[in-house]
C-alpha positions as CSV (number, residue, x, y, z in Angstrom):
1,X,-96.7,189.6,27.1
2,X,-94.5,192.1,28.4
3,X,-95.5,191.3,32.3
4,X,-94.2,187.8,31.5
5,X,-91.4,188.7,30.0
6,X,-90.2,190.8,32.7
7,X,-91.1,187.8,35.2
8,X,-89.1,185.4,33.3
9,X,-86.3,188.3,33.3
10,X,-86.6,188.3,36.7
11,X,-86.8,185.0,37.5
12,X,-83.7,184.1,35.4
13,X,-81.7,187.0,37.3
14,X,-82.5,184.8,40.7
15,X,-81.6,182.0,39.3
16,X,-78.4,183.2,38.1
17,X,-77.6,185.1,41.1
18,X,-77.9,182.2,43.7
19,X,-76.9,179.3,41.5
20,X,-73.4,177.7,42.2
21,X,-70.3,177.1,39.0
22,X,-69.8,173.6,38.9
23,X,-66.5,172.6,39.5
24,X,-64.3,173.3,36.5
25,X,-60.6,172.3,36.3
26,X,-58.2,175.2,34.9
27,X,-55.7,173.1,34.1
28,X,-53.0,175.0,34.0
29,X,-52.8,175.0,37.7
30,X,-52.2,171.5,38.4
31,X,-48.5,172.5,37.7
32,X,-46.9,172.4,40.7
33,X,-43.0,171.3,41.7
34,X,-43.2,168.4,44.5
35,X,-39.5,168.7,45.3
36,X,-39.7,172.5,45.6
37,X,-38.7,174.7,48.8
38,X,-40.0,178.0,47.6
39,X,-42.0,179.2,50.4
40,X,-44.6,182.2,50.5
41,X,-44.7,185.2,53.0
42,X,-48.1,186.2,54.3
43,X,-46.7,187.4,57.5
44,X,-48.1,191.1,56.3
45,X,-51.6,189.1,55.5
46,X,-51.6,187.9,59.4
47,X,-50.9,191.1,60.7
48,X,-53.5,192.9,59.2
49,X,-55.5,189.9,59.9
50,X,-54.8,190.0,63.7
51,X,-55.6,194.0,63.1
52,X,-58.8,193.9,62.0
53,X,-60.6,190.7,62.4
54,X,-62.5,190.9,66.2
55,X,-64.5,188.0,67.0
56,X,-68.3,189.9,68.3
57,X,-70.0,188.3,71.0
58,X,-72.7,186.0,69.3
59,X,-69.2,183.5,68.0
60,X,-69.4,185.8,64.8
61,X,-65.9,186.7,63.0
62,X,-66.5,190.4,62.1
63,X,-63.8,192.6,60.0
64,X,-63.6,196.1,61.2
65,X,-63.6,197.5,57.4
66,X,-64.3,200.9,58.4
67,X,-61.3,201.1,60.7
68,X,-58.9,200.3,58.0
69,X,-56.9,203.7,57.3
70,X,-54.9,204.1,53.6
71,X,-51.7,202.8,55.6
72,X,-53.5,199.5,55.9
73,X,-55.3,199.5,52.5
74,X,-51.6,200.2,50.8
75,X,-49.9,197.1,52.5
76,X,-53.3,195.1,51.6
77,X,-52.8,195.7,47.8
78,X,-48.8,195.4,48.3
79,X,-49.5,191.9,49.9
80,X,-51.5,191.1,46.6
81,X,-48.9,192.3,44.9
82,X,-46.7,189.9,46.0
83,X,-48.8,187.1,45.9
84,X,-49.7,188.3,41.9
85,X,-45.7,188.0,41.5
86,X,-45.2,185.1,42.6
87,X,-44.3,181.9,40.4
88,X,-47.2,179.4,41.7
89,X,-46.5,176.5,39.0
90,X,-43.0,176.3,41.1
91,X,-44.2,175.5,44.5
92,X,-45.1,172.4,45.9
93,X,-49.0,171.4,46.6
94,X,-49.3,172.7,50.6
95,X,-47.8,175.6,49.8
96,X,-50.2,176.5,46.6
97,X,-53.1,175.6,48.7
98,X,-52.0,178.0,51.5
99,X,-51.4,180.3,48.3
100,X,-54.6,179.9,47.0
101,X,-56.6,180.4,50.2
102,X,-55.2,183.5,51.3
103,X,-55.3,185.4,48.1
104,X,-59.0,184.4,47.9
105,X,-59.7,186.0,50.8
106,X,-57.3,189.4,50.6
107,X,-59.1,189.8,47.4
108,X,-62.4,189.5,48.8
109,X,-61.5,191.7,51.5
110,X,-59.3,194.6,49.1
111,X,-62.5,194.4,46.8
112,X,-65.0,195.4,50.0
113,X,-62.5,197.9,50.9
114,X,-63.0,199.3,47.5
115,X,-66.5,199.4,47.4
116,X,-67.0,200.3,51.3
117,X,-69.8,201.3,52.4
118,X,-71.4,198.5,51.0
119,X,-74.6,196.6,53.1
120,X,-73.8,193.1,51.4
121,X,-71.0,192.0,49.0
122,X,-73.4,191.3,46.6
123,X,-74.1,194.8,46.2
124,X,-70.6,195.0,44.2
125,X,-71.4,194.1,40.8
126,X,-68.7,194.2,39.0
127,X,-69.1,190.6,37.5
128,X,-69.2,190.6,33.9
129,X,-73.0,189.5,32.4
130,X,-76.1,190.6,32.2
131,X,-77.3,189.6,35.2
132,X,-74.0,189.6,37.6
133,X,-74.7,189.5,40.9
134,X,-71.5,190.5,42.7
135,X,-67.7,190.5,42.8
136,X,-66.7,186.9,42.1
137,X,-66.8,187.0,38.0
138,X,-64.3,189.8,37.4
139,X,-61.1,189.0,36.7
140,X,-59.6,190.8,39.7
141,X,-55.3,190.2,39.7
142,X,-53.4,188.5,36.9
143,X,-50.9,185.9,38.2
144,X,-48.4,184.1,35.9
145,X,-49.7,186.1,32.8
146,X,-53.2,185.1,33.4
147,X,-56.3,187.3,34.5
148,X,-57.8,185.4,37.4
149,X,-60.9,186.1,39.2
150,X,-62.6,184.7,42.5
151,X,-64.6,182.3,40.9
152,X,-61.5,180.9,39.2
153,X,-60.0,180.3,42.8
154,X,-62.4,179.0,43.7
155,X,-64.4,176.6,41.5
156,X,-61.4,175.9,39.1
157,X,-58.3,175.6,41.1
158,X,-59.3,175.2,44.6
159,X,-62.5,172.8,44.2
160,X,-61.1,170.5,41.5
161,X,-57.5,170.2,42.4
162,X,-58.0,169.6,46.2
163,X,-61.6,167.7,46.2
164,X,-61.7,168.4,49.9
165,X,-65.6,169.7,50.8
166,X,-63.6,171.5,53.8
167,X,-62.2,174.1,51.4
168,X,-65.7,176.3,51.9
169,X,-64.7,176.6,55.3
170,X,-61.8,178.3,54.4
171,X,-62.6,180.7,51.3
172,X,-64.5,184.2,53.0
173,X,-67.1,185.8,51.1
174,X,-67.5,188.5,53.4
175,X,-71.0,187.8,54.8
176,X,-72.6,187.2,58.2
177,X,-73.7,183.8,56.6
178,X,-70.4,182.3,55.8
179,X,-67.5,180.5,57.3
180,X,-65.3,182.7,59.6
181,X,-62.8,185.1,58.1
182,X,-59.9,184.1,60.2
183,X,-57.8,185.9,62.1
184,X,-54.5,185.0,60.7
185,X,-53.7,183.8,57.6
186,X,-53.4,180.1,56.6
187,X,-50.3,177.9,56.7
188,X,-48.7,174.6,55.4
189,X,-47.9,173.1,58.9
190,X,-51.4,173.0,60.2
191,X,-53.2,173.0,57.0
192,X,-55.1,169.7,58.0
193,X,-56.1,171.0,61.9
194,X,-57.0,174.1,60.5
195,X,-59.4,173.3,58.1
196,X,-61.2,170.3,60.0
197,X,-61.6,172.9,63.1
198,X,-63.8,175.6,60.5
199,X,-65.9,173.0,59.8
200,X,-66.6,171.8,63.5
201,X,-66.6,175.5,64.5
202,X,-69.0,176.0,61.3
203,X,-71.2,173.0,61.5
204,X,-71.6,173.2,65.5
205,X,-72.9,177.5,64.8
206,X,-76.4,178.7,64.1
207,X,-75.2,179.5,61.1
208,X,-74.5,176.1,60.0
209,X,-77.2,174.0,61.3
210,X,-80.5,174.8,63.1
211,X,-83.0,172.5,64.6
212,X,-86.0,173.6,65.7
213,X,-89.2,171.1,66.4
214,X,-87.5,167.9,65.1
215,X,-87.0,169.7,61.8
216,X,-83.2,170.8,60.4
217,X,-82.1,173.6,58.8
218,X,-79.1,174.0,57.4
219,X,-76.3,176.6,55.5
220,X,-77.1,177.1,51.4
221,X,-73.9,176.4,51.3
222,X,-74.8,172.5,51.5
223,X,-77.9,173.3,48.9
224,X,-75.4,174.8,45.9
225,X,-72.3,173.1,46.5
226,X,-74.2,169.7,47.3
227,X,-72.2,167.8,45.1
228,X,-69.2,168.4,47.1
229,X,-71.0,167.1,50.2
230,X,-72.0,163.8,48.8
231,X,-74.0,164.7,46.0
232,X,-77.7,164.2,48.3
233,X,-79.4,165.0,51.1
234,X,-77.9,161.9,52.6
235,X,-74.5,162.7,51.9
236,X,-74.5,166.2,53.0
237,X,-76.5,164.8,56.8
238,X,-73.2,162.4,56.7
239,X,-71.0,165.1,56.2
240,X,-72.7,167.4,59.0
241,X,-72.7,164.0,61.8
242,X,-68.7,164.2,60.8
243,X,-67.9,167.3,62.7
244,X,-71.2,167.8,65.1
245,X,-70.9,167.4,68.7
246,X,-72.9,167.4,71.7
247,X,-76.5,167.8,71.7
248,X,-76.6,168.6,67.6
249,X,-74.3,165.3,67.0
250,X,-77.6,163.2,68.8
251,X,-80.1,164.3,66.8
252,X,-78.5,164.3,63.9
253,X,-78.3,160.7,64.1
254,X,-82.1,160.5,63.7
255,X,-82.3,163.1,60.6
256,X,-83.1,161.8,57.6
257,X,-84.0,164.7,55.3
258,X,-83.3,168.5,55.2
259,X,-86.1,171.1,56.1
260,X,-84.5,173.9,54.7
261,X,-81.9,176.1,53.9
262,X,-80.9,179.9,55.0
263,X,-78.0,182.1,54.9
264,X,-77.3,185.9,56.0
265,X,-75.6,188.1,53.3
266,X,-75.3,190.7,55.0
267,X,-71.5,192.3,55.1
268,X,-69.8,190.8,58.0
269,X,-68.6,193.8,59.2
270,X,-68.2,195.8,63.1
């Protein structure tokens, strides 16, 4: 009895650990002030960006966490601070977006640099729970009077209030496996080119599709967030035949199911 407990322990822990938040809409962010002109800085996010961000040779967006000296790591949490200040129900939609995208991903970075040396993000657990698994559940910066944590960015403002599939090529979760960290930070003007080049750069990588003997393999990221991608096997093959090219556009135009699924959690770091 005790044996199975422990499995079902266990098994629940896995479960929990690699399962996805559905979309959830925190609705006080849909606030936002279309006629606005309030802009936001992250000229000190693209500088430390362009710092420490060093693309390796394998295509592979690596952050050199180890090279960031206390200088850095105090206009890191400054450049939060700023973002934390800022009055986000007043800006206009591009602008929270941008907002939204870049704090995501200085938090994920400030909260690695915290933990460092760390061998995968998911080594940080910090989430709230009995069985957290990571970072993403702690409430991490409070903005407008509100505690907000990376899994609010993500699955309840960013997900539900844009509906655009691309925004996981955009949010970092520090690991080899994901989406490049990029190495500046985003912007209104080129929003729309920005975010449609991850997912070519993404979907056209090893880590984003494989084929190997007629059979595809593809990101987990299209296994828990499938119902951003179409909701099915079908919709997420659609998706990928958007942005492949080449050789890997061909033959997905003869793939009808998905194989299997992989992804590298290991810290994407020098």
């Amino acid at each position: 009895m005790r044996r199975l407990l422990i499995a079902l322990l266990l098994t629940i822990a896995s479960t929990a650990a690699h399962a996805a938040p559905k979309a959830a809409l925190w609705a006080k962010w849909q606030t936002h002030d279309p006629a606005s002109e309030m802009t936001v800085d992250h000229s000190a996010w693209d500088e430390f960006l362009k710092r420490y961000v060093i693309a390796d040779p394998n295509g592979l967006n690596r952050f050199d966490y180890g090279a960031v000296n206390a200088a850095a790591k105090s206009a890191l949490d400054s450049y939060i601070g700023s973002l934390a200040a800022t009055q986000v129900s007043k800006l206009n939609r591009p602008e929270q977006q941008a907002y939204w995208i870049n704090l995501y991903n200085a938090l994920t970075v400030q909260v690695v640099l915290d933990h460092y040396p760390v061998e995968t993000i998911r080594d940080i657990d910090i989430s709230p729970g009995l069985f957290s698994d990571g970072p993403w559940g702690k409430k991490l910066v409070t903005i407008e009077a509100e505690p907000v944590s990376l899994d609010d960015i993500e699955h309840r403002i960013l997900r539900p209030i844009w509906r655009d599939p691309r925004i996981h090529y955009a949010v970092n979760c520090a690991s080899v496996g994901c989406p490049d960290l990029l190495a500046r930070a985003y912007r209104t003007d080129d929003m729309d080119q920005t975010l449609t080049a991850n997912a070519v750069a993404y979907i056209n990588s090893a880590r984003g599709v494989a084929l190997k003997g007629g059979e595809v393999s593809v990101s987990s990221i299209y296994d828990w967030f499938e119902a951003d991608f179409g909701g099915n096997e079908a919709g997420v093959l659609k998706h990928l035949r958007q942005y492949a090219e080449g050789s890997l556009r061909a033959a997905l135009q003869y793939a009808t199911d998905i194989d299997g699924y992989m992804y590298d959690w290991s810290l994407n770091g020098k």
